[in-house]
PLY file of the C-alpha trace (Angstrom):
ply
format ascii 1.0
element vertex 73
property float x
property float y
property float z
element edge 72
property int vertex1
property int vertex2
end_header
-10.38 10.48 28.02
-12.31 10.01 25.03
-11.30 7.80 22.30
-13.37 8.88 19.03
-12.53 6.32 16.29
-13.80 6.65 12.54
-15.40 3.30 10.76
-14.21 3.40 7.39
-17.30 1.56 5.13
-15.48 -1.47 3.95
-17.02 -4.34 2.52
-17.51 -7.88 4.06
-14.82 -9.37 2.27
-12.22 -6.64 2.98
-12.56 -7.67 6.67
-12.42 -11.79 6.45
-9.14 -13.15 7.19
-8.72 -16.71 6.36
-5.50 -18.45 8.43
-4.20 -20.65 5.99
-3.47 -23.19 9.08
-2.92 -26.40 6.97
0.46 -28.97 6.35
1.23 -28.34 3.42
1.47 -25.89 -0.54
-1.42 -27.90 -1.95
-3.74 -27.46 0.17
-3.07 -23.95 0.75
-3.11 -22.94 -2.90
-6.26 -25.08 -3.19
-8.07 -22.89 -0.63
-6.61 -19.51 -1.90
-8.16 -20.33 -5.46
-11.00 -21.57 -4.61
-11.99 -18.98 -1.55
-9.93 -15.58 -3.44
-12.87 -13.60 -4.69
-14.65 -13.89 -1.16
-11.75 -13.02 1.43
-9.68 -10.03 1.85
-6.36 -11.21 3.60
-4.74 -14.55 3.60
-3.07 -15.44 6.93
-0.47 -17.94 6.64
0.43 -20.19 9.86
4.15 -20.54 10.85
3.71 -24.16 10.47
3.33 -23.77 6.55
5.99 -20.94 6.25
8.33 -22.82 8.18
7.93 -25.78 5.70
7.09 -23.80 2.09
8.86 -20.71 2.64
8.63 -17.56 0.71
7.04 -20.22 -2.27
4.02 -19.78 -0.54
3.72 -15.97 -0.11
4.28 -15.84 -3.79
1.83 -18.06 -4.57
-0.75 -16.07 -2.58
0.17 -13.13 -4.82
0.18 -14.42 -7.83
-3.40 -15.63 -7.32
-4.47 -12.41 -6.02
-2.92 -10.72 -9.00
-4.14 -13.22 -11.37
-7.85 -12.29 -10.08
-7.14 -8.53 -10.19
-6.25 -9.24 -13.81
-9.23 -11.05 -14.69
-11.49 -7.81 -13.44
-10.09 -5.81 -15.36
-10.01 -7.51 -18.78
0 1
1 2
2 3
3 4
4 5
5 6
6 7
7 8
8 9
9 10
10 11
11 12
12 13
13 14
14 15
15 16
16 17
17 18
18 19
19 20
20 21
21 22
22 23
23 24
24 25
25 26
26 27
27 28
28 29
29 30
30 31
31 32
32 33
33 34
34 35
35 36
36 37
37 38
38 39
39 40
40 41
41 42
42 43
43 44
44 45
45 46
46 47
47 48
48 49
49 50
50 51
51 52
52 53
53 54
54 55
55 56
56 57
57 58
58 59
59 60
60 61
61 62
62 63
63 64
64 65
65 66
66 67
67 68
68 69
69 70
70 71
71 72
């Protein structure tokens, strides 16, 4: 069998994954602002979903929004 696979050109930062493994919402949404215009996906460990919940997911959207925005003013 031959398995013929097609690389799509993406860009450095649409491959990095940062895995937000830390305790608590502060420290996550400190790293998402600071690190947002360099990484493509924000993992998010069960330990901080267990304890923050959907609050955090939103908070990783908003910030990715918020940046979107800011391009395209």
């Amino acid at each position: 069998m031959v398995v013929i696979s097609v690389i799509k050109h993406t860009s450095a930062k649409e491959r990095l994954v940062l895995a937000l493994d830390v305790d608590n919402f502060e420290s996550a949404e400190d790293l998402v602002f600071r690190l947002r215009d360099y990484v493509g996906i924000f993992k998010v460990g069960s330990q901080l979903f267990t304890s923050e919940g959907a609050k955090i997911i939103n908070m990783i959207n908003k910030a990715v929004l918020l940046k979107e925005l800011r391009l395209s003013i």
